[in-house]
C-alpha positions in Angstrom: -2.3 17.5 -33.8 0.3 14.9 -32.2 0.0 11.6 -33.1 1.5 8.6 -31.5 0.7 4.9 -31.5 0.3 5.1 -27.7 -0.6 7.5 -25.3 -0.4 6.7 -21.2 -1.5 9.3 -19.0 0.1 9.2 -15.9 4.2 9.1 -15.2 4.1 6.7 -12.3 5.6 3.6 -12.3 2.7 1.6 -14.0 2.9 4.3 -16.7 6.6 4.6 -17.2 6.8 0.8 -17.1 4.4 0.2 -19.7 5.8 3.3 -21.8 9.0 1.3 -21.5 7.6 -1.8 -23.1 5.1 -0.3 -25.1 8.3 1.7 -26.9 11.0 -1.2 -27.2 8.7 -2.9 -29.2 8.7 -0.7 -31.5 5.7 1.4 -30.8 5.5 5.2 -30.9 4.7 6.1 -27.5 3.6 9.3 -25.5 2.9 9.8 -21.8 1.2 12.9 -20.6 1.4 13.6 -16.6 -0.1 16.9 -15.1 2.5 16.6 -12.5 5.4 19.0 -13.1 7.8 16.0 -12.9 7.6 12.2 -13.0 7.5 9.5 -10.5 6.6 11.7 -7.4 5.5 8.8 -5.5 8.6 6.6 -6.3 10.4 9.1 -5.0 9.2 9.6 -1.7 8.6 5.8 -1.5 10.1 3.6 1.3 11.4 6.5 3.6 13.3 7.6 0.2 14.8 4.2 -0.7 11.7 2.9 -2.2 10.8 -0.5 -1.6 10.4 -1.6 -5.4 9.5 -5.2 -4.8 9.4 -8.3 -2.6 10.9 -11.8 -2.5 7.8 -13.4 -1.6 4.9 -12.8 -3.5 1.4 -13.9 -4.4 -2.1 -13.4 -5.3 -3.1 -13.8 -1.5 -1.0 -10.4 -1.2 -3.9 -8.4 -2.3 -7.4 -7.4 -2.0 -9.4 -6.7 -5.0 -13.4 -8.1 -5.5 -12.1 -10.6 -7.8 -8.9 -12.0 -6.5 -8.2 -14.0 -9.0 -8.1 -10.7 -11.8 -4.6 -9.8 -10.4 -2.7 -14.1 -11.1 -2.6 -13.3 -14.5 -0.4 -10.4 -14.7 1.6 -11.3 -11.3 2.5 -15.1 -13.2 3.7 -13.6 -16.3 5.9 -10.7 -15.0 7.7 -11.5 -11.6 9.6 -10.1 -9.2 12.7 -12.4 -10.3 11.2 -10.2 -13.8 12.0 -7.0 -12.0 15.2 -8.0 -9.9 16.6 -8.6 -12.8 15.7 -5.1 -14.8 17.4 -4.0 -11.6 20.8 -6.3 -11.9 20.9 -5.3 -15.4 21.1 -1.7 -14.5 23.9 -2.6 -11.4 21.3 -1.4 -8.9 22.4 -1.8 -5.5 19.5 -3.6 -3.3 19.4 -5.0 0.1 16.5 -7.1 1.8 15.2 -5.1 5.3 12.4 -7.4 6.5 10.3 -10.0 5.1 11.5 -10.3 1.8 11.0 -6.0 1.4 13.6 -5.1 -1.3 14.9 -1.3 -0.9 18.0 0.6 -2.8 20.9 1.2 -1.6 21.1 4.3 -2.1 18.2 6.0 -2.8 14.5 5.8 -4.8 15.6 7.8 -7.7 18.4 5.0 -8.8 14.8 3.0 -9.5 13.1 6.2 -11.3 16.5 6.0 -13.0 15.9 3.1 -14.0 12.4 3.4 -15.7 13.4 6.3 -17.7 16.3 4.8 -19.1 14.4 1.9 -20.6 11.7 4.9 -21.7 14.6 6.2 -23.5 15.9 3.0 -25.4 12.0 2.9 -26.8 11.9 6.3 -27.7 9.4 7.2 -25.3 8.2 11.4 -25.1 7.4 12.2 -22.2 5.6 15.6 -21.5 5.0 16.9 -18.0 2.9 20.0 -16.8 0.5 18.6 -19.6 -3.7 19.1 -17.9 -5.9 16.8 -20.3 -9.2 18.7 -20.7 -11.3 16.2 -22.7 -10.7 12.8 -24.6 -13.0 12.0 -27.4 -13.3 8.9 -29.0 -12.6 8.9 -32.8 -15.6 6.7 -34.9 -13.0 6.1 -37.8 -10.3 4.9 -38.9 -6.9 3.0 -37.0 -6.9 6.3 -34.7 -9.3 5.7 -31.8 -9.0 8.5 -29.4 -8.2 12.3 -29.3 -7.4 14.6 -26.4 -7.4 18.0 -25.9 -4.9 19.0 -23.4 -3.0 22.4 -22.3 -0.1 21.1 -24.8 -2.5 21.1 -27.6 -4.5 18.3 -29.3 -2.8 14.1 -29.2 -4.9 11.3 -31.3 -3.4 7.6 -30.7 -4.7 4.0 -31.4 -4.0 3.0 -27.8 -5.1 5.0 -24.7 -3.5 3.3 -21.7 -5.1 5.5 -17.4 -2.3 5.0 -15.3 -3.4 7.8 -12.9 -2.9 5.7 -9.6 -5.4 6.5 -6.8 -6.6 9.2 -4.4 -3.6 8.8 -1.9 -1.6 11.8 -1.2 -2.9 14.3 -2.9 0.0 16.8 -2.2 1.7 14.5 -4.8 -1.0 15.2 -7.7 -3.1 12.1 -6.8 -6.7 13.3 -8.2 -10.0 11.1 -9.2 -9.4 11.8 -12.9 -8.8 8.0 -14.0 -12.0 7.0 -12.3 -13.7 9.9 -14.5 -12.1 8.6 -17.4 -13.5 5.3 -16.4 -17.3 6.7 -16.0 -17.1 8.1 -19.2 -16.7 4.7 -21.0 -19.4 2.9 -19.0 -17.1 1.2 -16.5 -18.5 0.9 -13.2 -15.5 1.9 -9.9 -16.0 0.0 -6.6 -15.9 2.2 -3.4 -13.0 3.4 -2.6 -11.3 4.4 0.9 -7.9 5.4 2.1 -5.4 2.0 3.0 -2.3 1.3 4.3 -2.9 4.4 6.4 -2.7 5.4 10.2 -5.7 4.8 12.8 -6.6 7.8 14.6 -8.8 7.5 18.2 -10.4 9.8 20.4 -11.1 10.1 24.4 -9.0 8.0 26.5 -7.8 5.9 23.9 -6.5 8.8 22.1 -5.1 10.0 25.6 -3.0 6.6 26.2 -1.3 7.0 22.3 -0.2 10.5 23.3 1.4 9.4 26.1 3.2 6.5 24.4 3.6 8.5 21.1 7.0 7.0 19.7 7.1 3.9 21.5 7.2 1.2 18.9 7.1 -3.2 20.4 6.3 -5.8 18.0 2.1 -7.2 18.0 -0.5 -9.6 16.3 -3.3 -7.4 15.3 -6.1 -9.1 13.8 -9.4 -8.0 11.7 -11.8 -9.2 10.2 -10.0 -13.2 10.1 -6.8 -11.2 8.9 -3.9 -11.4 11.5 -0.2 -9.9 10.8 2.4 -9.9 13.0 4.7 -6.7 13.0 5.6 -3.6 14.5 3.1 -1.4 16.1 3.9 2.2 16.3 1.8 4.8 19.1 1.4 8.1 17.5 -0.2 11.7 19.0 -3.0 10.7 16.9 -3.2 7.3 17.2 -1.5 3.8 16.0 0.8 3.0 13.1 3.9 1.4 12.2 3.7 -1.8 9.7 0.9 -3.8 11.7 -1.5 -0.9 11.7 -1.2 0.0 7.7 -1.1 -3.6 7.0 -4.5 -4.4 8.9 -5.9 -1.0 7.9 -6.5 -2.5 4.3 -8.9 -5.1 5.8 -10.6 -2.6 8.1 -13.6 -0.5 7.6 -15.2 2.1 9.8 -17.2 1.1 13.2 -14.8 -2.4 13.2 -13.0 -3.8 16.1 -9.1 -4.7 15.9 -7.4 -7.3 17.8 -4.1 -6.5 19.4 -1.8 -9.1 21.4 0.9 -7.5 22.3 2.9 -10.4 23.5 2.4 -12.9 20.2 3.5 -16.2 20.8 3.9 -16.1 24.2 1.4 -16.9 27.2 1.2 -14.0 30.2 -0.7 -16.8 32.2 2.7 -19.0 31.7 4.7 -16.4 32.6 2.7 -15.6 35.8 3.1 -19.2 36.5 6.4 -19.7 35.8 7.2 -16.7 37.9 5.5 -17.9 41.0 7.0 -21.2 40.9 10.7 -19.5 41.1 9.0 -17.8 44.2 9.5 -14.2 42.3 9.3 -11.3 45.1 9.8 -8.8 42.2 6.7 -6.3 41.8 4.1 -7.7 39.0 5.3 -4.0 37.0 9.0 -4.6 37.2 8.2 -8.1 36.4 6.2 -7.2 33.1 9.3 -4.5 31.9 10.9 -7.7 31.8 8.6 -8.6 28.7 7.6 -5.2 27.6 8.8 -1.8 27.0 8.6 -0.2 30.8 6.8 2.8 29.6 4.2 0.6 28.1 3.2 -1.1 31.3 3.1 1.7 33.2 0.4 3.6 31.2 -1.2 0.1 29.8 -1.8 -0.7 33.3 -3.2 2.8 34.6 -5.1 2.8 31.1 -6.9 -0.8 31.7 -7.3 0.6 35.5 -4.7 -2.3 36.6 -3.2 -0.4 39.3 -5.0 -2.2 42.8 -3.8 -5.4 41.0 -0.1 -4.5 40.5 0.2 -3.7 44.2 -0.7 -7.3 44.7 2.0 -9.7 45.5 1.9 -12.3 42.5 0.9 -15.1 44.9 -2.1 -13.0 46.2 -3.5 -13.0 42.5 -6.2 -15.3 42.0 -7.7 -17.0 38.5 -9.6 -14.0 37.8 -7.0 -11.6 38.2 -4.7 -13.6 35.9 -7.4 -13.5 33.1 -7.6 -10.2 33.5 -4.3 -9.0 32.5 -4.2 -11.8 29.7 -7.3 -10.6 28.4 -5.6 -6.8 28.7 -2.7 -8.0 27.0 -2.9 -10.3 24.5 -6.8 -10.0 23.7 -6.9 -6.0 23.7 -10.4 -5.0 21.3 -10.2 -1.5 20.4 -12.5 0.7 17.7 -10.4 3.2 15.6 -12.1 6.3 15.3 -11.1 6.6 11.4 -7.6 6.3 9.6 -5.5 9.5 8.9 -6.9 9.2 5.5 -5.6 9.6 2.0 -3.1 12.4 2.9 -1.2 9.5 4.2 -2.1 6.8 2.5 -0.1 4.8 0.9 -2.7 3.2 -1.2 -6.5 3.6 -2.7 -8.5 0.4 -1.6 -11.1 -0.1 -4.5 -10.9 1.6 -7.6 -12.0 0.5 -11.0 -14.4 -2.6 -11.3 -12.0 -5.7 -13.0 -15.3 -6.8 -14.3 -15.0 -4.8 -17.2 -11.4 -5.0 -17.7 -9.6 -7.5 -19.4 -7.1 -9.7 -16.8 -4.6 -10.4 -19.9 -4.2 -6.9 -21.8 -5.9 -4.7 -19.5 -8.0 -3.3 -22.1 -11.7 -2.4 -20.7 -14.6 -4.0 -22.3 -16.6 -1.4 -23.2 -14.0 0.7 -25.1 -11.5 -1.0 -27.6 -8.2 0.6 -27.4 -8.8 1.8 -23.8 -6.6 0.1 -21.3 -6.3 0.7 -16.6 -3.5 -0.2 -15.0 -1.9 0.0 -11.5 -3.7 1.6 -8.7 -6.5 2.9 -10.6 -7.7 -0.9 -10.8 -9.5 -2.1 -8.1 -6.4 -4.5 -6.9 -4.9 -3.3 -3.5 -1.3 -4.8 -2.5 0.0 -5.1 1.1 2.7 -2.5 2.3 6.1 -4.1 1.2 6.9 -3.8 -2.1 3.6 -5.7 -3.3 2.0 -2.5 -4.9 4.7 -1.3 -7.0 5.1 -5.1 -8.7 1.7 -4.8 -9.7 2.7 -1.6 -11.0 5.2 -3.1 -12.9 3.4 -6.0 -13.4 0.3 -4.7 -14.7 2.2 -1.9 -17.0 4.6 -4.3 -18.6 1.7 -6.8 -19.6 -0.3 -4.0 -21.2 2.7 -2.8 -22.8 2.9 -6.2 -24.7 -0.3 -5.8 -25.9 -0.6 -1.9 -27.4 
């Protein structure tokens, strides 16, 4: 029997982070990862680079049932928190868009990072390591035992940083929402997010023939509007403005796409015929949009008749009819690419029965979720993983 103070199972960067803390405060800590080695999602993270955190955050940057669960934890460990565990470690960082902070150089500098601060607490970390069954013990300071394919742990503190169900091919698996079943805490549905929008029928047929063209868009849902990129795939849509909406959609709903945001096609138009523009209405929209783009858009929206039309023939009708193909475009996915490309599991643990300060659940002293396992869903940009670090560093303090 191995017995530590603490035990986290998962090596992700909720877990590593609040190994880290957990350990410099003196603490003897284990984590246990069935994964043969740590931090597989940090490392593919962010194209490679992982983007670790973001200028500009705030509790409005998430999604959970109870939005105000996440304040807590966000107030008391920061990004400035995390930017400067980075500084300290003479990480090289660089800002790509809104606030998204990536490395230099490359995602492992960051898993680097986390393993060097597991090492200054005296953290062991065993990978490879299946956990077969934890038992609660009735007596004494030791509360919990597991039987695992490395033997038999006990520990006073139990801390599920298992993450979600995205991308499985990385080891993700619904084992912390077991763990959570088994002490009487309830788990909100859950559904893939941050993830691609796949169509079918003619819909499908227009992203296949724009697959790889890529313009900037205002997609709305549900009273939720981003503006970013917008990517056309062979199965659908993604880029930024797709996974960002896709955690505020649900299946059989209806996005919004402009795909000229804050501009006006019905000023254009006019603007156009007042300089007396003989141009053709398609050469004229290439001026605004990529040229490929028109030229399926319009043959997709069955805009052809019209673009033969001088503009001065067009009439009000007309005019609303391309704005209303443009800029008020109402589409119905057929379903998202799912968790094999998710970024991120929407839903997760009920924060009812955790507590918002130590993350320790209700119903089981000793027992403590953090990161993705929680039902508390960041947007794509660097927002997940400082709840990550968040979340494991203010659970860390407590154990």
């Amino acid at each position: 029997m191995q017995t530590f103070d603490c035990i986290i199972i998962g090596a992700g960067a909720a877990g590593l982070m609040c190994a880290a803390t957990a350990g410099q405060r003196g603490r003897s800590v284990a984590v246990l990862d069935h994964a043969n080695k740590v931090g597989k999602k940090i490392l593919m993270s962010g194209g490679g680079r992982c983007n670790f955190t973001n200028y500009d955050i705030g509790p409005d940057n998430y999604l959970s049932a109870n939005p105000h669960f996440c304040k807590s934890a966000l107030s008391r460990y920061t990004q400035w928190d995390f930017i400067s565990l980075v500084s300290e470690h003479q990480l090289a960082y660089h800002e790509k868009t809104q606030g998204q902070l990536f490395c230099d150089n490359k995602a492992k500098d960051i898993l680097n990072i986390l393993l060097a601060e597991c090492d200054k607490g005296s953290v062991s970390i065993q990978t490879g390591c299946d956990i077969h069954a934890i038992t609660p013990i009735e007596d004494g300071p030791l509360r919990y035992q597991l039987a695992t394919s490395m033997g038999s742990f006990s520990c006073q503190s139990l801390v599920v940083a298992t993450g979600g169900l995205s991308i499985p091919t990385m080891g993700a698996s619904g084992f912390g929402y077991d763990i959570a079943k088994q002490f009487g805490l309830k788990i909100k549905a859950r559904d893939a997010a941050l993830v691609p929008f796949t169509f079918k029928g003619e819909t499908l047929t227009l992203c296949q023939s724009l697959a790889g063209v890529s313009l900037p868009v205002n997609i709305t849902c549900n009273d939720q509007s981003f503006h970013d990129s917008l990517l056309f795939t062979h199965k659908g849509l993604s880029g930024p403005a797709a996974l960002q909406i896709s955690n505020y959609w649900h299946s059989g709903e209806t996005l919004a796409i402009d795909f000229l945001p804050g501009a006006s096609i019905t000023q254009h138009i006019e603007q156009w015929r007042q300089q007396g523009q003989k141009a053709s209405p398609l050469n004229l929209l290439s001026q605004l949009l990529p040229k490929r783009f028109i030229q399926q858009w319009v043959e997709y929206q069955g805009l052809n008749g019209l673009m033969q039309k001088e503009l001065a023939q067009w009439r009000r009708e007309d005019i609303a009819r391309l704005s209303q193909a443009l800029q008020h475009w109402q589409t119905i996915p057929n379903g998202t690419e799912g968790y094999r490309t998710a970024e991120v599991t929407r839903g997760g643990i009920d924060t009812d029965g955790v507590s918002s300060k130590t993350f320790e659940a209700k119903t089981a002293p000793g027992l403590y979720f953090i990161g993705e396992v929680l039902d508390v869903t960041g947007w794509l940009g660097g927002f997940n993983f400082q709840w990550a670090w968040a979340s494991g560093y203010c659970c860390g303090q407590q154990l």
